[in-house]
C-alpha positions in Angstrom: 24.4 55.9 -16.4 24.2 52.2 -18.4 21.1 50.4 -17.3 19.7 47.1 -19.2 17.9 49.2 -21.8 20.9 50.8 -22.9 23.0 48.0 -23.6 20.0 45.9 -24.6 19.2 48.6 -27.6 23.0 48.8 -28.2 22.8 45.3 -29.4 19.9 45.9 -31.2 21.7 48.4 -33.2 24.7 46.3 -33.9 22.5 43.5 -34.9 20.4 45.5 -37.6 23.8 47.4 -38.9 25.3 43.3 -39.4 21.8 42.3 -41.0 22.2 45.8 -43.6 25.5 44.0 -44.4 24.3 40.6 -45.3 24.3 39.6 -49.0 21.4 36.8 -49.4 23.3 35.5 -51.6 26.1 34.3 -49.3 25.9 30.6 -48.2 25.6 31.1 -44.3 23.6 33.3 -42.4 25.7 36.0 -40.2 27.4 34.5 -36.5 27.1 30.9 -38.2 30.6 30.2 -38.0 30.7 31.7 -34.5 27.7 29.4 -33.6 29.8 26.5 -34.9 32.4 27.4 -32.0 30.1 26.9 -29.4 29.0 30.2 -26.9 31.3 32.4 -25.7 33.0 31.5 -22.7 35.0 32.4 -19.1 37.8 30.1 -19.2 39.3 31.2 -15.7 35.5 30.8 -14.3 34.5 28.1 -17.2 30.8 30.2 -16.9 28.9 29.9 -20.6 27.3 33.9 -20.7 24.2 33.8 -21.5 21.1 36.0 -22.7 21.9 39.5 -24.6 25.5 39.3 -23.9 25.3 36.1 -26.0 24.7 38.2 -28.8 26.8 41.2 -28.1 30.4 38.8 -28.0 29.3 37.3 -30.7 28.9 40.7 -32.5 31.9 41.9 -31.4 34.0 38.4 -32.0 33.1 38.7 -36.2 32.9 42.2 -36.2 36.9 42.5 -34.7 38.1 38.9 -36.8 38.3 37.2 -33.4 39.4 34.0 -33.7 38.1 32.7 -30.4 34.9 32.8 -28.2 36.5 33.4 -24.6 36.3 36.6 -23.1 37.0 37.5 -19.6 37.7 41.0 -17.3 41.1 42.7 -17.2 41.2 41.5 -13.3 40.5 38.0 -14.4 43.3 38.1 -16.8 45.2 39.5 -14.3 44.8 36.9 -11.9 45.5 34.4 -14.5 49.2 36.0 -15.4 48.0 37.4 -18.2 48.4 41.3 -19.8 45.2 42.9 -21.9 47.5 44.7 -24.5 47.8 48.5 -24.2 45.3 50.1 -26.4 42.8 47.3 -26.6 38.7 48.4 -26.2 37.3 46.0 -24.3 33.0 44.8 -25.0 29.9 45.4 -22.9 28.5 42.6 -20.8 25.5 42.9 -18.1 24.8 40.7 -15.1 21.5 40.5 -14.2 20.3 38.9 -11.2 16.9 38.9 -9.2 17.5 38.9 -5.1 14.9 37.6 -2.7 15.0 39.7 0.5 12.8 39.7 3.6 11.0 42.7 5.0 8.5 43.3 7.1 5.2 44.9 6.4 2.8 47.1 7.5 0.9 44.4 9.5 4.4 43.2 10.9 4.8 40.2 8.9 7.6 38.8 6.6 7.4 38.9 3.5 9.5 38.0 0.6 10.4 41.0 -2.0 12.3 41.0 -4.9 15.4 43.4 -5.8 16.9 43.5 -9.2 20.2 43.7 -9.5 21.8 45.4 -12.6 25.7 45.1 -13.4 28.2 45.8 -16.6 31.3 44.6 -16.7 33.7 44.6 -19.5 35.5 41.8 -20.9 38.2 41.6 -22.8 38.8 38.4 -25.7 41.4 35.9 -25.2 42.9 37.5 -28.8 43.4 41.0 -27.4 45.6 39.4 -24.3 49.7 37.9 -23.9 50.8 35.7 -21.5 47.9 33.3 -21.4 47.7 29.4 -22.2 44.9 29.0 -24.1 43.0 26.7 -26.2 42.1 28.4 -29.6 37.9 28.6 -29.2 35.6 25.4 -28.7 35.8 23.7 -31.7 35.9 19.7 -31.4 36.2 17.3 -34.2 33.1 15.7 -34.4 31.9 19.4 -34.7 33.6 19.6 -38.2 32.0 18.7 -41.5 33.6 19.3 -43.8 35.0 16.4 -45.8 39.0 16.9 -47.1 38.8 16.1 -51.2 42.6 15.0 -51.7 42.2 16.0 -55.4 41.5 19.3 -54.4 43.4 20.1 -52.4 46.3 19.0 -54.2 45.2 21.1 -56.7 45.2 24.3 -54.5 48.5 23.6 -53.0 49.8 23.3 -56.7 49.0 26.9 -57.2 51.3 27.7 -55.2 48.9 30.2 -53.4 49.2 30.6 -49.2 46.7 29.7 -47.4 45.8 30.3 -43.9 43.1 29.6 -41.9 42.3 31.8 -38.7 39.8 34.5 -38.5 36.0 33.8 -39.0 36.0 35.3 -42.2 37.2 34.8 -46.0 39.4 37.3 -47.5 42.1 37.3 -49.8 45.0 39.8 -48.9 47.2 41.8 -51.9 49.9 43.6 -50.4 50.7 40.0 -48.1 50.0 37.5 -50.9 48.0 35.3 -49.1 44.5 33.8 -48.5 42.3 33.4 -45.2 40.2 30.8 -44.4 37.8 29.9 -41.7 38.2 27.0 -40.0 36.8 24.0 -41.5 34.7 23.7 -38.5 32.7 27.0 -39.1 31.4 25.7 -42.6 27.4 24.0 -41.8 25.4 22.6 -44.2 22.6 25.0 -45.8 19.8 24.4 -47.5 22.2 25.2 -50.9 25.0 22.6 -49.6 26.2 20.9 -47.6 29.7 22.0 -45.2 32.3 20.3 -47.6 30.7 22.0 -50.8 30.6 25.2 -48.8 34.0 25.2 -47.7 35.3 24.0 -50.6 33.5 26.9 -52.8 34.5 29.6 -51.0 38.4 28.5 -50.8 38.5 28.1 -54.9 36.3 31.6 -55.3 39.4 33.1 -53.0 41.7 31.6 -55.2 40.4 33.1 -58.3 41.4 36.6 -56.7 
């Protein structure tokens, strides 16, 4: 049976196995990009999750090159005329929830006693569903810093090289010819650079491939 501890430690794992992963060397720290996006979302409620499920959307969003922070049930897609695609595994969320309820005890009073309420749910991410109208994530201009260099990126677009920007993650791909990008908006400054110098770095490392 899943109870809090269960998915709580299931986190934990998936957290430590991400933090294995992490070269120091790299210039942002893992979910950084996904920060930049804002928290994962409901859009058919518009309800921010929150706590540990926080973490565990935001481990499954990098871990499966989601592109987007909202997440919602099957039923919820449903409702909204939209179809979770055959084959899809849907991620872990809990509710948790303290309820006040009153009793009466031994001396025949009322009191007030508490009842926690424990529920999972899974959710399914706007990427891994057809039929819905969507806006792609949270990511708002004055949440982007990057700075565009003309003379670079003239220079990139003269090497005749494809580039795309889409998943939360930098990669360049052989057998398609191409190169992915993270959004400009997932770039933050570090401590190393700023946003501009990081995004600008890790598009002309790609391009050396």
């Amino acid at each position: 049976m899943t109870n809090k501890t269960d998915i709580h430690q299931e986190v934990t794992n998936q957290i430590i196995d991400l933090l294995d992963k992490v070269n120091l060397e790299e210039y942002e720290p893992p979910f950084a990009g996904l920060a930049a996006q804002g928290l994962p979302i409901n859009p058919t409620t518009d309800h921010r999750y929150q706590g540990i499920n926080i973490l565990s959307l935001w481990f499954n969003q990098q871990s499966k090159n989601f592109t987007s922070n909202q997440w919602a049930t099957f039923k919820q897609w449903k409702d909204n005329s939209a179809q979770v695609r055959k084959g899809e595994k849907g991620s872990r969320i809990i509710f948790y929830k303290t309820l006040l309820k009153s009793e009466e005890n031994a001396k025949g009073e009322e009191e007030e006693i508490k009842i926690q309420m424990l529920k999972t749910y899974t959710v399914f991410n706007v990427n891994q569903v057809d039929g819905y109208e969507h806006q792609e994530g949270e990511l708002l201009p004055e949440n982007d810093k990057v700075e565009r260099i003309k003379l670079v990126d003239e220079f990139c677009k003269n090497t005749g090289a494809e580039i795309k920007h889409g998943e939360n993650r930098a990669y360049y791909r052989s057998d398609s010819d191409f190169i992915n990008m993270p959004h400009t908006s997932a770039f933050l400054d570090t401590a190393q650079a700023d946003a501009t110098e990081n995004y600008y770095a890790t598009l002309l490392h790609e391009l050396t491939h």
